[in-house]
N, C-alpha and C positions, 0 to 999 in steps of 0.2 A: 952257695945260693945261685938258683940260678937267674941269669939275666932276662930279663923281658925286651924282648924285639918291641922294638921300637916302630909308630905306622909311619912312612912319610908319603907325602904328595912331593909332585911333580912337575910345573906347571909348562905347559906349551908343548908337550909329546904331541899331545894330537892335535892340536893348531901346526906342527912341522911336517905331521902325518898327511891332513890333511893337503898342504902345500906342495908337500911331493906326490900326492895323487894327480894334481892339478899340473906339474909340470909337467908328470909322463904322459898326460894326454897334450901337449903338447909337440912342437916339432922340434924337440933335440938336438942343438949343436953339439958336437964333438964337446968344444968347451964347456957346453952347458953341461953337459953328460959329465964331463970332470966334476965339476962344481957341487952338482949333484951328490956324485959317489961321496963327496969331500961331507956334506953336509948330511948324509945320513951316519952316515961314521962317525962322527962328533958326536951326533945326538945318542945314539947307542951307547956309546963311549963314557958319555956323560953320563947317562942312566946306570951304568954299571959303576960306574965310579960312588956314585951317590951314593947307589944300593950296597954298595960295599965298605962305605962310612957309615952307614948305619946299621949295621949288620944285620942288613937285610937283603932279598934275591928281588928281580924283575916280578917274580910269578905274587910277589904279597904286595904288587903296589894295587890302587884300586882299577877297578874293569877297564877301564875306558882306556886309560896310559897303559895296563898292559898289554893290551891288546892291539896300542897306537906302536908299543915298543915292539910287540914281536913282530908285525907289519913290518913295521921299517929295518929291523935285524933279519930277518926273512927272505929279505929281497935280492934278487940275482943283481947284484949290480955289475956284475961282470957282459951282461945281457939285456941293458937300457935301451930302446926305442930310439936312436940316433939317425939324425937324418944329414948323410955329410953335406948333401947340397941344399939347407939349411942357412937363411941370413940372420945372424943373431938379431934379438927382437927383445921390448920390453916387453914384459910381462905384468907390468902394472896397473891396474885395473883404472879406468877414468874417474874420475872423481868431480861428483859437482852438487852444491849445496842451493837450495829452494830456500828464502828467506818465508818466517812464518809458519813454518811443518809443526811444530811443539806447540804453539799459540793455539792455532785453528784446532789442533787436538782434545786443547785444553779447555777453547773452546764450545767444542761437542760433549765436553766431558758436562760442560756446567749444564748445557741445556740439556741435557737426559737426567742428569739429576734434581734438576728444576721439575723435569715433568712427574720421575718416578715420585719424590717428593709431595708431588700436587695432586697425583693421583690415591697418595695413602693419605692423605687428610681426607678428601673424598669416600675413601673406604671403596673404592671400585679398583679395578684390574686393568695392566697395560692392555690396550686394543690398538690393532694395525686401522682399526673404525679412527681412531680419537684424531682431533683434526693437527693437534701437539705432534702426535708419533709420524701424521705425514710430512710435515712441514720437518721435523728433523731428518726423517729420511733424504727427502729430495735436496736436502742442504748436504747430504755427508755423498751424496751420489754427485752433486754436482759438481762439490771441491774435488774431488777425486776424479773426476773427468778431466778439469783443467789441472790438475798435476799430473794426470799419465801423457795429458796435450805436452806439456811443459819437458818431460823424460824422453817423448820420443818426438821432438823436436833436437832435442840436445844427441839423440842418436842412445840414449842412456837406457839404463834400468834400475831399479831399485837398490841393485847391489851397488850403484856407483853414490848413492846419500851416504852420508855419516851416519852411523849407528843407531842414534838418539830418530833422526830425521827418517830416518828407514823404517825406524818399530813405527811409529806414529803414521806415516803414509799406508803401510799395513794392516795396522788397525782398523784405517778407515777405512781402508779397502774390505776387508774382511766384514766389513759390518753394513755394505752395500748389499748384499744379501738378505729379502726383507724378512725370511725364516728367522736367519741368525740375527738382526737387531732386537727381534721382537722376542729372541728367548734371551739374548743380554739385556733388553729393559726387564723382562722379568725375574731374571737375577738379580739385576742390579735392586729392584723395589724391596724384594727379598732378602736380602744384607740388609737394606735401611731398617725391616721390621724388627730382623732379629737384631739388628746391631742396636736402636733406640734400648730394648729389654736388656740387653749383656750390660751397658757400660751403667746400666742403676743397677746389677748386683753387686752386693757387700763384697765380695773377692776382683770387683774391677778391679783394674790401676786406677790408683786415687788421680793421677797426673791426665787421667783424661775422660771422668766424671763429669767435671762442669761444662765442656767443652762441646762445642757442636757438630756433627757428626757430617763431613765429607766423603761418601763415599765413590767411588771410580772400579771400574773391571777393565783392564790393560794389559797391550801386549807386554809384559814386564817379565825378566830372567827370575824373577823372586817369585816364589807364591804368594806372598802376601808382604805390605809394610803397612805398618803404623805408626803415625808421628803427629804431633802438637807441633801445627802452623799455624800462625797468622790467627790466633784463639780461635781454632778450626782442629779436631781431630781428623785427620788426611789417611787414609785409609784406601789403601791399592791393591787387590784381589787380582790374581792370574788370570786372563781371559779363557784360558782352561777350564777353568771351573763353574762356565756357563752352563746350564740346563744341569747342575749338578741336585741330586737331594737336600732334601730340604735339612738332613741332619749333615750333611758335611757341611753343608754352607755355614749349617751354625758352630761346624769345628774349627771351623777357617775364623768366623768370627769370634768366637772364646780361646782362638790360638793365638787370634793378635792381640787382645781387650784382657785378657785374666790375667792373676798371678799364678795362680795354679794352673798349670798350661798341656803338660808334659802329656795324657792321653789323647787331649786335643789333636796336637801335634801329628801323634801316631796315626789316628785315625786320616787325615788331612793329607797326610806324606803318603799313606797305602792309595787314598784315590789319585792321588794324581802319578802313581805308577801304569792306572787303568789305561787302557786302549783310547777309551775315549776320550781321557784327559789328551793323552799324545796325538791323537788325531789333528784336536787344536791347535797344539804346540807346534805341530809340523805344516802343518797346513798355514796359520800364518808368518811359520819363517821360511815360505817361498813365496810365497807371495810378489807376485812382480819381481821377482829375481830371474835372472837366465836361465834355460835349461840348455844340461850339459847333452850333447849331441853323440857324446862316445859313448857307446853301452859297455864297452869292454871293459873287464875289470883285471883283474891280475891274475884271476883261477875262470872268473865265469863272464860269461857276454850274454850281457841282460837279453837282446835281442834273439839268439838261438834259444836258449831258456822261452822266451815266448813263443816264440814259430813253435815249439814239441810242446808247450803247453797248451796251445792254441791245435794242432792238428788233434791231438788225444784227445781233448774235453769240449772242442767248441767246433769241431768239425773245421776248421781253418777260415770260421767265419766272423772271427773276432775283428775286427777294426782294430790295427796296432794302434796303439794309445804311446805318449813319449817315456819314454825308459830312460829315467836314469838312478844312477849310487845315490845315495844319501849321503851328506858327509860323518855323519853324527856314529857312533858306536852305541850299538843297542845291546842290553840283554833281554827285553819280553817284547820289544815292537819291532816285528823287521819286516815292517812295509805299511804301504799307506797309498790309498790312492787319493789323488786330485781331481774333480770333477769341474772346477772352476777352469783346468789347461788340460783336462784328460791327461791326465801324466802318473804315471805308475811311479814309486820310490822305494826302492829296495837297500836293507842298510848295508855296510860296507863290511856290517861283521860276517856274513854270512860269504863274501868273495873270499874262502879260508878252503885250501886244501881239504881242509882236513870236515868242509860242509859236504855231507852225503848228495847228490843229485836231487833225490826224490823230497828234499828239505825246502831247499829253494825252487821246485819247480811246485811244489805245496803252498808257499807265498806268493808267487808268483799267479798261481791259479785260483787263491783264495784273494788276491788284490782285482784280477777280471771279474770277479762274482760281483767285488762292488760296482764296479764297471759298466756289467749286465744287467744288477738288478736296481743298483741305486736304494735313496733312501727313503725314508718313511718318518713323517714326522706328526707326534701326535700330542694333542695340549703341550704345545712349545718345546716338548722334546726329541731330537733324533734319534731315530731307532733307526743300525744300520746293520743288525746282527738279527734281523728277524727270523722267525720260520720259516719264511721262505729260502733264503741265506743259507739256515742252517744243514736246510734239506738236499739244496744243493751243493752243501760242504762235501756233508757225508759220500759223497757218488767220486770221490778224489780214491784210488788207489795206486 
């Protein structure tokens, strides 16, 4: 009989991956160069070791770690970036905690639900008009003003909060944008509709029937939770999935609220593969974080990629915008621009020998397009892939 290979995961490849991206763009001691060589070798080492207790190879573990793996087995290490006149240095990132971040979050969470709330009892639509939507506005802009006060007094940025304190300050920053509040209140009213109708059908969970319906749209790593608190059904929806259709929102809702779940699911899991979903996604996890100043990668340097994408298609009148890696490993998103820091983000999988030229100078040239023409938004939704866009695609050879 034969044996069935077994899947495993892997956990921290590309958290080590990532770590050793961030070292080599650093200044190298001899020792640190050691140390280095010592800790990619383990990690390989490891990985093989693993995969060979379960009799399985590097190439079956899932994209991301093997992709983190072959990176880091890949690497010249005989040929690190060492700088011998180099003072050894920490490398520890500052660290400083804002009492209140989660609070005032939690805060703005109740007064938008308060309003969207107030306004389907009314039977009317969010309006940027309604004098509720201004007064929350200019409350999430102004906290957010006194905590970027508060970061770049301390010399900080975003990357230097604790995790929890970081999504939260991002959030609200992301939501200072009066386009993007006013299509998250209308998400948000949107869940309330569909969600009051899902939890009275006969295949709810019985366990959250009686219960009253909290709902929230958050920077959250989950697409969605649902839980019975506080005799409150608590319900937390991806900020992802703002300005999404009106029938996935009801998949996201019938994916948390049913027994019967399973197409839901499928349906829910394919959009937030979309472009647009990740757009989101990336865009508020940089959010007030630093940008990396090295374009240089290990095969490609974001910035020559731009100068010949830029002579070829834009006559060399493009305004360099900031170039950096992304750390994240992509298989359908590899790039994204930021128009909040003009900052271009290219992912880390495509810095790979073995990416053709014309591949990445194709994303590169297709992130300037947003660049150039920017977006278009209509009845609360962003269109950033318009005809115009696409007309302009097509002129790429």
């Amino acid at each position: 009989m034969r044996r069935k290979k077994t899947s495993i995961r892997i956990k921290g490849v590309v958290r080590s991956m990532n770590r050793v991206r961030e070292l080599l763009n650093t200044n190298l001691t001899p020792q640190g160069a050691e140390n280095l060589r010592k800790m990619v070798t383990k990690i390989v080492a490891a990985v093989d070791d693993a995969c060979k207790e379960y009799g399985s190879t590097p190439d079956e573990l899932p994209a991301p770690t093997r992709r983190a793996y072959h990176y880091l087995k890949d690497l010249n290490l005989d040929d690190l970036p060492v700088n011998k006149n180099a003072q050894a240095q920490s490398h520890h990132r500052k660290s400083i905690r804002i009492t209140g971040l989660i609070k005032s979050s939690n805060m703005f969470h109740h007064k938008m639900s308060t309003y969207v709330r107030g306004i389907e009892y009314k039977a009317v639509q969010v309006s940027t008009r309604h004098e509720e939507f201004n007064i929350i506005k200019a409350a999430i802009e102004s906290h957010v003003s006194q905590l970027g006060g508060l970061l770049q007094a301390n010399d900080a940025t975003a990357a230097a909060l604790p995790i929890r304190s970081r999504r939260a300050y991002q959030w609200m920053r992301f939501l200072t944008t009066p386009d993007i509040l006013e299509q998250h209140l209308k998400t948000l009213a949107k869940l309330y509709k569909i969600g009051h109708k899902v939890t009275f059908r006969k295949d709810a969970q019985r366990s959250f029937k009686s219960l009253k319906l909290d709902a929230n749209i958050y920077h959250t790593s989950a697409l969605f939770r649902a839980r019975p608190k506080d005799k409150k059904l608590q319900f937390i929806v991806n900020e992802g999935f703002i300005g999404a259709p009106d029938n996935i929102l009801k998949s996201v809702v019938c994916a948390a609220f049913l027994n019967n779940k399973k197409n839901y699911m499928a349906t829910m899991r394919t959009y937030s593969m979309r472009e647009s979903f990740a757009e989101i996604v990336i865009e508020l996890e940089h959010l007030g974080m630093p940008i990396d100043k090295n374009t240089r990668g290990m095969f490609y340097d974001l910035e020559i990629v731009f100068e010949r994408v830029n002579s070829v298609y834009f006559d060399g009148a493009m305004e360099k915008p900031n170039l950096i890696w992304s750390r994240i490993l992509t298989q359908r998103k590899f790039g994204h621009y930021r128009p909040s820091s003009d900052t271009i983000m290219i992912s880390i999988s495509l810095d790979d020998s073995d990416v053709p030229t014309y591949l990445i100078d194709f994303i590169m040239y297709h992130e300037l397009l947003h660049k150039k023409i920017g977006q278009k938004i209509i009845n609360g939704r962003i269109y950033s892939h318009t005809s115009e866009f696409r007309a302009a695609e097509s002129e790429f050879h």
